[in-house]
C-alpha positions in Angstrom: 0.0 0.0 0.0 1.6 3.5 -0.9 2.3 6.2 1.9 -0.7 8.4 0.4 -3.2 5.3 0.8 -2.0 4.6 3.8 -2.4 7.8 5.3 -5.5 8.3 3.7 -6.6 5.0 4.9 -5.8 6.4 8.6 -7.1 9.9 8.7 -10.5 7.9 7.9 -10.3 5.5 10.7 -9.3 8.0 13.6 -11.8 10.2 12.1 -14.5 7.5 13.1 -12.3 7.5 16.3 -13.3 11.1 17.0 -17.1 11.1 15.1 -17.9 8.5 17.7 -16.3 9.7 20.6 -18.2 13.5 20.2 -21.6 11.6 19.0 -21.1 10.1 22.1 -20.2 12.6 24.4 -23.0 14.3 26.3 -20.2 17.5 26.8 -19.8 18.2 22.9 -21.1 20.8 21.3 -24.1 19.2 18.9 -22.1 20.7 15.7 -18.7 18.5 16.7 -19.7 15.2 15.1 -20.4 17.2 11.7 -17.2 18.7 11.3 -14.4 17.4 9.9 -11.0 15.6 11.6 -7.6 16.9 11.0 -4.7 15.0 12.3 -1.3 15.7 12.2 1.4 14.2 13.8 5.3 13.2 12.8 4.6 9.4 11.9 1.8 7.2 10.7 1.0 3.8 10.5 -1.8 1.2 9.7 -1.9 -2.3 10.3 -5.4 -3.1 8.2 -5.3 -6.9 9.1 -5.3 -6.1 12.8 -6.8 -2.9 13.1 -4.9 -1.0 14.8 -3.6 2.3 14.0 -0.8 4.4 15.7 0.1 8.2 15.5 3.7 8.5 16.6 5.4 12.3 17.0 3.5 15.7 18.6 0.2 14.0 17.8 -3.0 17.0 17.2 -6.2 16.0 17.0 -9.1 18.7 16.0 -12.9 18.1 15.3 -14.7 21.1 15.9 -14.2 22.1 19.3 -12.9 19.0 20.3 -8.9 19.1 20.7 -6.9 16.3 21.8 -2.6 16.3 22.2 -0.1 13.5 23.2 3.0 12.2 21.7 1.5 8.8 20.5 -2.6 7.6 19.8 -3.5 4.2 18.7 -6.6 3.2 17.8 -8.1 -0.5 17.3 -10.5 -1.6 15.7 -12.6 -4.7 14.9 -13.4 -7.1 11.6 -16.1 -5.4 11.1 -13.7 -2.0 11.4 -15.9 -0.9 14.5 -14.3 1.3 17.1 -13.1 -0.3 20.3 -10.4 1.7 22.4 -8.4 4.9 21.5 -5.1 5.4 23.6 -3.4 9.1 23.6 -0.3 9.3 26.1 2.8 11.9 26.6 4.1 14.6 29.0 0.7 15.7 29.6 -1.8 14.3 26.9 -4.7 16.7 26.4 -8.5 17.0 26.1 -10.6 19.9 25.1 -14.2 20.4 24.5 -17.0 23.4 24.3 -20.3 22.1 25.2 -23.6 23.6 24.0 -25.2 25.8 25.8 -22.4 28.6 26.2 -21.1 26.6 29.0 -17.0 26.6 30.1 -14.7 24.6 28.3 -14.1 21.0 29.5 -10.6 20.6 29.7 -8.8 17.0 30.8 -4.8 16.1 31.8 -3.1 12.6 31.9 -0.1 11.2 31.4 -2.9 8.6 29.5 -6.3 9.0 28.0 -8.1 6.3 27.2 -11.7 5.9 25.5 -13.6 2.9 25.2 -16.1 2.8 22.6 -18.0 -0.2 23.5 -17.9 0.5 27.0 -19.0 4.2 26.6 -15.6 5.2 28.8 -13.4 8.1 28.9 -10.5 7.4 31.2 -7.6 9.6 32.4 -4.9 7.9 34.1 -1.8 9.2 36.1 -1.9 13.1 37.3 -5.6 13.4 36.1 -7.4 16.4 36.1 -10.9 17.0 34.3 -12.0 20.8 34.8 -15.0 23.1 33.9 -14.6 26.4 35.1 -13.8 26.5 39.2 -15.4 22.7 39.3 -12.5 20.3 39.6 -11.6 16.1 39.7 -8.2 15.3 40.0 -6.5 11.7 41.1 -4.5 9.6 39.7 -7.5 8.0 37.8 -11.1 9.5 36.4 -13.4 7.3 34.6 -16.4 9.1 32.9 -19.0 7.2 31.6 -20.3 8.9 28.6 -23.4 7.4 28.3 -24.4 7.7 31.6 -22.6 10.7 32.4 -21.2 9.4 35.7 -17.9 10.7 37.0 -15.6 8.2 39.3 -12.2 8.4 40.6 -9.5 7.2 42.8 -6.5 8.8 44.3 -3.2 6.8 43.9 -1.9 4.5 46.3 -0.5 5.8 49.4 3.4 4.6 49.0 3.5 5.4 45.2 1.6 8.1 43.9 2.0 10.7 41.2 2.5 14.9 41.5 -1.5 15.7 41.8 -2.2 12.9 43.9 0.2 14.2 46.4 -1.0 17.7 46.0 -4.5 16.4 47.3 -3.1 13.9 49.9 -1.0 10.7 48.8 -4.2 8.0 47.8 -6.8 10.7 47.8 -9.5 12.1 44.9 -10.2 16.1 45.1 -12.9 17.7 44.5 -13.8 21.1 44.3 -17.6 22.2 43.7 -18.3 26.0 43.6 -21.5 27.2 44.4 -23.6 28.8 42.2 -23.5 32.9 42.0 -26.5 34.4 43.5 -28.4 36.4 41.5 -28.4 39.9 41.0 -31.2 42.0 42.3 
């Protein structure tokens, strides 16, 4: 298969990777799953018999308001070339997303981001933080289900640990809900 086919080949399946993942996503603006996926990144490569797909190299990822950085995603896939798990790591990989409504950005940190089609899960492992606004989660591990929209989390264990664990007590989930302004008279 050429280089052009091949990369061709890619940009489609991560953009079903992405289509899925806003379509699914009860955060993303309604516009998101209608725009289109740009992907760039310093290496490519498709393995069609298996799947799998893998972005090597300063890896961007934009549909609509939807932004996602790392230094490496892969993507698999099965026969039927159905979406089952996306994996974006690196020094931190990124999240971003406007939801409808004029609401504040979403915005989510790992050292991994994980998202599960099948299982309708979003995961961010290892210094996580998922913010909106003042409202924060941060552990060493946030699962969102998507479908559900049910946030979970867990702090890392108390010997190990990673920076933002520590920062919220070694084995420990933070949370910070703000209340709502009051309303002007």
């Amino acid at each position: 298969m050429s280089e052009a086919a091949l990369n061709a080949n890619n940009l489609r399946w991560v953009g079903a990777v992405f289509l899925l993942a806003a379509a699914t996503s009860v955060w993303a603006l309604s516009t998101d799953s209608q725009q289109p996926v740009e992907i760039t990144a310093e290496f490519a490569e498709l393995v069609d018999e298996s799947g799998r797909t893998t972005y090597l190299g300063n890896v961007v990822v934009v549909q609509g308001s939807i932004r996602m950085t790392g230094d490496r995603l892969r993507a698999s896939f099965d026969v039927n070339r159905q979406l089952e798990d996306v994996f974006v790591d690196g020094k931190s990989a990124f999240f971003k997303q406007t939801p409808d409504g004029g609401k504040e950005d979403i915005e989510g940190y790992a050292l991994e981001i994980e998202y599960h089609a099948k299982k309708d899960q979003l995961v961010l492992i290892k210094d996580a933080r998922l913010t909106q606004g003042a409202r924060l989660f941060e552990g060493y591990r946030i699962n969102y289900d998507t479908k559900r929209s049910i946030i979970t989390g867990r702090g890392a264990p108390a010997t190990g640990g990673t920076d933002a664990a520590k920062n919220a007590a070694a084995g420990r989930i933070k949370v910070i809900i703000p209340p709502k302004p009051k309303a002007v008279p």
